[in-house]
C-alpha positions in Angstrom: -5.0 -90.4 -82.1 -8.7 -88.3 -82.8 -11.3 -88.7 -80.3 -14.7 -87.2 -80.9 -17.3 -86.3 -78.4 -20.9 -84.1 -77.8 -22.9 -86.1 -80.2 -26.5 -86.7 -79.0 -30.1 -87.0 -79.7 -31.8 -83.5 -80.3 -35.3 -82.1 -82.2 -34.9 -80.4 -85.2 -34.1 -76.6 -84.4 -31.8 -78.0 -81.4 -28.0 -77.5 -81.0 -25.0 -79.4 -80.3 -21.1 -78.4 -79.9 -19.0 -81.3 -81.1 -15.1 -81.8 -80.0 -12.3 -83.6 -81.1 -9.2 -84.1 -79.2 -6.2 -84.9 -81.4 -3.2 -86.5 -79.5 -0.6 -84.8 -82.2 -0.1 -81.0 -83.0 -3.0 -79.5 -84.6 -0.9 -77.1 -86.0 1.5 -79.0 -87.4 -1.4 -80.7 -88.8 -2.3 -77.4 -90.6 -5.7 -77.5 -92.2 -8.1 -79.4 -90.1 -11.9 -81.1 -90.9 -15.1 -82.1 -89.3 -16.6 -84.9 -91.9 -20.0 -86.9 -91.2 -21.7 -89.7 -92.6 -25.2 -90.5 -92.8 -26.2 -94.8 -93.2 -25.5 -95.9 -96.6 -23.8 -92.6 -98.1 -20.3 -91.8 -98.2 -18.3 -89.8 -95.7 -18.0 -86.1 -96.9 -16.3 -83.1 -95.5 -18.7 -80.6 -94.1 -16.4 -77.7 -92.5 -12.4 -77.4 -93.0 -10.0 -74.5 -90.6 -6.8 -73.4 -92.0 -3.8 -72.5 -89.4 -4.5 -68.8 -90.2 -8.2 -69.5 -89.0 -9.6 -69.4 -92.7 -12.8 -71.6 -92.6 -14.9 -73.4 -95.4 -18.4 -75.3 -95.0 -20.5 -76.9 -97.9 -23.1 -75.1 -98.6 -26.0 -77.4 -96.6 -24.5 -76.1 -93.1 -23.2 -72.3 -94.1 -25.0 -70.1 -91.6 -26.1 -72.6 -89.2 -22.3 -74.7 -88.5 -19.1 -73.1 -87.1 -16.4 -74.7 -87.1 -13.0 -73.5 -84.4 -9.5 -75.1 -83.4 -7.7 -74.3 -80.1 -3.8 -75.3 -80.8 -3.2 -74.9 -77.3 -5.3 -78.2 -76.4 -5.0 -79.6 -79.8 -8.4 -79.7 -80.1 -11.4 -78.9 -82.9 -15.2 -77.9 -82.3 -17.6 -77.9 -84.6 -21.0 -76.1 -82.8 -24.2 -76.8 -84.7 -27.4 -74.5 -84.8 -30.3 -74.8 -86.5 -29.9 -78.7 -86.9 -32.8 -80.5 -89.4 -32.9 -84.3 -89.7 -31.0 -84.4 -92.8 -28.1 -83.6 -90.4 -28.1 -87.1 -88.9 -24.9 -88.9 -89.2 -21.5 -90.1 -87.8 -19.6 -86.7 -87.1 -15.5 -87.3 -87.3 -12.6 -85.4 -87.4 -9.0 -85.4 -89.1 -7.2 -83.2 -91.6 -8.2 -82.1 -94.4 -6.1 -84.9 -96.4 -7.7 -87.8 -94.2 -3.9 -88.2 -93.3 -4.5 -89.3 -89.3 -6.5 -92.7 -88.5 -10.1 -92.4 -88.3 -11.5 -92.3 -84.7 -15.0 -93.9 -83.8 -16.7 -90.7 -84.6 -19.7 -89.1 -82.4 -23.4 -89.6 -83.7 -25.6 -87.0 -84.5 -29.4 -87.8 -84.1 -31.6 -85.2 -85.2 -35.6 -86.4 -84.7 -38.2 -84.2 -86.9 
């Protein structure tokens, strides 16, 4: 149902635009979520996008993440500036309930 794509290997300072193609109505969804998880730690929500367009980010990524939805092509994008190592980690998308199956996710490498 979720696949993610755009991860990639960059230096610190570099950018990557993630996607996630949802094979169900995003906006029937309603609030969707870009989480990651870094080796050994737990997978947290790092950007969320109401239906009305309303966005939220934890604090670590405000000013450098943004996060977008197209309904049209059921689809989410999460583009990231400014990346730093401690941004490494197994990018996935899904509501903001967890309510779909988890895809495979996209890695994020980010090298000092």
């Amino acid at each position: 149902q979720i696949l993610e794509s755009g991860g990639g290997s960059v230096q610190a300072g570099g950018s990557l635009k993630l996607s996630c193609s949802v094979a169900r109505s995003i906006w029937r969804l309603g609030t969707m979520a870009w989480y990651r998880q870094a080796p050994g730690e737990q997978r947290d929500v790092v950007a969320s996008i109401s239906n009305d367009g309303n966005t939220d980010y934890v604090e670590s990524v405000k000013g450098r993440f943004t996060i977008s939805r197209d309904d049209t092509e059921n689809t989410v994008y999460l583009q990231m500036n400014s990346l730093n190592p401690e941004d490494t980690a197994v990018y996935y998308c899904n509501t903001l309930r967890g309510a779909l199956r988890w895809g495979q996710g996209t890695q994020v490498t980010v090298s000092s």
